[in-house]
C-alpha positions in Angstrom: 165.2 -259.4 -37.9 166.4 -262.7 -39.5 165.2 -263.9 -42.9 162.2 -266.0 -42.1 160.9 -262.6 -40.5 161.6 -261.0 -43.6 160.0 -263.7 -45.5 156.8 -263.5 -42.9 156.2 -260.2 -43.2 156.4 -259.7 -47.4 154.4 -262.4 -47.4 151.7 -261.0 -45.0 151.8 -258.0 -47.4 151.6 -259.9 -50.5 148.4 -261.3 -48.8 147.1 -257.6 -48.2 147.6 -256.0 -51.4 145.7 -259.1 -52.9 143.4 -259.0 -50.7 142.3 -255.6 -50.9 142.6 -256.0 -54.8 139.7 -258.4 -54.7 137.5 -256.2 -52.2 138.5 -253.0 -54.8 137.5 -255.5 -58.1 134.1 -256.6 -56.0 133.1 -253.4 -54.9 133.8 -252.3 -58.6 132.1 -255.2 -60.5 128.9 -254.2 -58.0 128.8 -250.8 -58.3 129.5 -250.1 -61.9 126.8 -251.2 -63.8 124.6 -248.8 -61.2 126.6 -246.0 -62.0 126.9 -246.3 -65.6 122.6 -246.8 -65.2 122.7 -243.5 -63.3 125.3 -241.8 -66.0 122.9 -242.9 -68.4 120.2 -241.6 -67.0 121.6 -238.6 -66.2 122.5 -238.1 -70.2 119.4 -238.6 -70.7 117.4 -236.3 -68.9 119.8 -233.0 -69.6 119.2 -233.9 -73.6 115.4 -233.9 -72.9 115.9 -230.6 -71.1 117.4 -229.0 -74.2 114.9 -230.0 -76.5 111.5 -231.0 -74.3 108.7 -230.9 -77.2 110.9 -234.1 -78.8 109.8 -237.5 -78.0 112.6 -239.0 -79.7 116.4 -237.5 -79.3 118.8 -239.9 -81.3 122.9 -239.5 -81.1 123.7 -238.9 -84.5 127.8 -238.8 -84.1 131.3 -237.9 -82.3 133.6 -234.7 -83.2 136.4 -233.5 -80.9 136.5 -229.8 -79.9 139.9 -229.4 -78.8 140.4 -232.9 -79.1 138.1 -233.8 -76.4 135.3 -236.4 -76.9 131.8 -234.7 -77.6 128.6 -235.8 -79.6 126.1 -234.6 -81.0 122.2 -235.3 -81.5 118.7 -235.0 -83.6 115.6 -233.9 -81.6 112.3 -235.5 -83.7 108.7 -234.8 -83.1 106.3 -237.3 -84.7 109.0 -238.7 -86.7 109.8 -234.8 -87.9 112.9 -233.1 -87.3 112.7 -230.1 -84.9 116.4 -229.1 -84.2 119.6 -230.6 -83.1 122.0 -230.9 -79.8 125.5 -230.5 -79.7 128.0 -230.8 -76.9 131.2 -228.4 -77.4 133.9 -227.5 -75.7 135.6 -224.0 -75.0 139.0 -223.0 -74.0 138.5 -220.5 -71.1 140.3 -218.6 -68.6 141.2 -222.0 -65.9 139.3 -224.9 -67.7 138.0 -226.3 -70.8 134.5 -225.4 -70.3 131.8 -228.3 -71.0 128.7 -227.2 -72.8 125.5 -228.7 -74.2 123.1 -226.3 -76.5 120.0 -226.7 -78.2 119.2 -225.3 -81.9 115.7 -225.1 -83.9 115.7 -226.6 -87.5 116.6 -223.3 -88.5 120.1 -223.4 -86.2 118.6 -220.8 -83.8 119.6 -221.0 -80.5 116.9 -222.2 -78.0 118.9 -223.5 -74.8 122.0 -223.9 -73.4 123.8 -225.5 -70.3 126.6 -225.9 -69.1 127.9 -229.4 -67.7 131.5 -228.4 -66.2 134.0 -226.0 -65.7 136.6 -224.5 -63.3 136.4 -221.0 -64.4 137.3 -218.4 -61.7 134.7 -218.0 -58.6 132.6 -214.8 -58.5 134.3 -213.8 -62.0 134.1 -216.5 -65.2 131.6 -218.8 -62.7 128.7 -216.7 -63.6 128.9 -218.9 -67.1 126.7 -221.3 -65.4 124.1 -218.8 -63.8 120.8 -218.1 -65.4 121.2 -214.8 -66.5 124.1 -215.6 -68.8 122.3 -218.6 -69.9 119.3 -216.8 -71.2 121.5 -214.3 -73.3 122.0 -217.2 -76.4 118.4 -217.6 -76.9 117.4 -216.5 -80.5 121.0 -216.6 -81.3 121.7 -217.0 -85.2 125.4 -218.1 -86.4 125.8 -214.4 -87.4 125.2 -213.0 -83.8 127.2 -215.3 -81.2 129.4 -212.8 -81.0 130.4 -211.4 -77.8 130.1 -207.5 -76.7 130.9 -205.3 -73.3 128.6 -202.5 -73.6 124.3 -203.8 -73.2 123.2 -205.4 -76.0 120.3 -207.6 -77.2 121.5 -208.6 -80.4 124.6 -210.0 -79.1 125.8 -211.7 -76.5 126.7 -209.4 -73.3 130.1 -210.3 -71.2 130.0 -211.0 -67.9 131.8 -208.2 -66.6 135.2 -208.8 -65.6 135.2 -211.8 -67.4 135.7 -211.4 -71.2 137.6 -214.5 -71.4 135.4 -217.4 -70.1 132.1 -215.8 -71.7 134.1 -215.7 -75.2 135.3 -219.5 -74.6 131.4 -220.1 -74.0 130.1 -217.8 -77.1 132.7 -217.9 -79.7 135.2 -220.9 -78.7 132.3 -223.4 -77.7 128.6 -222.6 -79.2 129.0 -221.0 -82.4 131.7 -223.6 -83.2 129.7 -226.1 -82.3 127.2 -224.6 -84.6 129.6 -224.3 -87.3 130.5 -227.8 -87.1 126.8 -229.1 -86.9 125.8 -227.0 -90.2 129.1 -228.5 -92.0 128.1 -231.7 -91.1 124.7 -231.5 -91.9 126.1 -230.0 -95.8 128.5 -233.0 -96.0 125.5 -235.5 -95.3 127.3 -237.0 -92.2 124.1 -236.0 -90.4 121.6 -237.9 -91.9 124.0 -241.3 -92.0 124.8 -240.8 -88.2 128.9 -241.1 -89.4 131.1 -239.4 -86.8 133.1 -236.5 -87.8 136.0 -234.4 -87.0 137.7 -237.5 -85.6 141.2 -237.6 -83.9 144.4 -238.3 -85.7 
């Protein structure tokens, strides 16, 4: 292979790579603004889910649970306010564990959900079933506590996995609670500021 071979064939890759580039960039620049749309949308719907008797849910600010982004929202009925939405975070057993929850004006517990994690499967997975779900209803500060043995005043492990319900209960929602109820004292609420920033 002589030079002008050499010279050829770096510039038929040159040529590739750039071309391919521009196919990436345009396939990008089209597809993009559909799924930001569809993100959007998405967003939307799973806040509307927490709190479905509000007609308006308004983002209210940013705070970082274990320094990851997460916001947090009022839910308003007829220009009233009728409880708040917070996005958390909680360290468990394989993952940080993403969760959204729902609280009356009176920081009661009405809904939760959780948007991602990689817990263990058939253990710290059952986070995301229904039954687990259902336990943080009614839920006050003073009782998101978690317990092994049957209880209705607390929150009830998943058995065999202590660790990822505790990330959900203690780490994430009643954090996240904490936090709201600080901000809401400081008056960071009401002027939408963000809070518990990074750095």
């Amino acid at each position: 292979m002589n030079f002008k071979d050499i010279l050829k064939m770096t510039f038929n890759l040159v040529a590739l790579y750039l071309a391919g580039g521009l196919l990436l960039a345009a396939v990008y620049a089209k597809t993009s603004p559909v799924i930001f749309r569809k993100n959007a949308q998405e967003k939307k719907e799973a806040l509307q889910r927490m709190m479905p008797a509000a007609d308006t849910i308004k983002k209210l600010g940013d705070w970082y649970p274990h320094d990851k982004d997460a916001e947090y929202f009022v839910a308003k009925k007829d220009g009233k306010t009728i409880g708040y939405i917070v996005q958390t975070f909680g360290k468990g057993y394989s993952s940080y564990i993403n969760i959204l929850f729902a609280v009356n004006d009176d920081f009661v517990v009405q809904r939760m959900d959780i948007l991602h994690h990689a817990e263990t499967p058939g253990l710290g997975d059952e986070i995301a079933l229904p039954y687990f779900k259902k336990r943080f209803k009614g839920k006050d500060l003073k009782h998101l506590k978690v317990v092994k043995t049957k209880t209705d005043k607390y929150v009830q492990a998943i058995t065999g996995a202590t660790i990822s319900s505790r990330a959900v209960t203690e780490d994430g929602i009643k954090k996240g609670l904490e936090f709201l109820i600080k901000a809401l004292k400081k008056g960071e609420v009401e002027h939408g500021a963000s809070a518990g920033r990074k750095g």
